[in-house]
N, C-alpha and C positions, 0 to 999 in steps of 0.2 A: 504494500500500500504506500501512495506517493505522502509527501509530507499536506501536497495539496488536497487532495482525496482526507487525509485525518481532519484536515481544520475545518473542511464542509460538515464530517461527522461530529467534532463537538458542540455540546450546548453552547449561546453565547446569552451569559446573563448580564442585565442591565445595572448600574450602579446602584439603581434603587435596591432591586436584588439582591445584588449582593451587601448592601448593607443590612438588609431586614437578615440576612443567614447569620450574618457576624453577630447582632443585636440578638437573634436565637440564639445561638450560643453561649455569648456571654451570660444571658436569664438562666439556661441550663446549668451553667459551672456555678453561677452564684447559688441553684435552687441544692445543689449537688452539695454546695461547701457551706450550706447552709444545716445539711442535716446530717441526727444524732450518731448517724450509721458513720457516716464520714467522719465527722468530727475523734469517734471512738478512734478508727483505723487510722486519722493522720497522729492520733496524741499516742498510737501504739509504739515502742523503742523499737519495733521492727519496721516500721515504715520508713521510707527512705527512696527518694528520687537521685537519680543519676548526675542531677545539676541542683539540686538544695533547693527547687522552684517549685512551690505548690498552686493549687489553685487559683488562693486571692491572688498572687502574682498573676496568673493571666488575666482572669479577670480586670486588675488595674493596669497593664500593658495597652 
């Protein structure tokens, strides 16, 4: 498949678009690091990210 033929097959979303997904998302991770489930598992001594960045850091990114 040419590189031409790939770009007619993808989606092309509009700004507004893509900003409503980002804004989903961001509501998602906040509703995620907002509950007791989460909260338990990031305050566990075995939880641990590969870059020390948890949620609220993406979220305020």
């Amino acid at each position: 498949m040419s590189d031409q033929e790939t770009m007619q097959t993808q989606p092309s979303l509009t700004t507004t678009e893509i900003m409503t997904i980002i804004l989903g998302c961001e509501q998602t991770l906040r509703f995620v690091q907002a509950s007791p489930n989460y909260k338990q598992i990031e305050a566990s001594e075995r939880f641990s990210t590969s870059n020390d960045l948890k949620i609220g850091d993406a979220v305020q990114a």
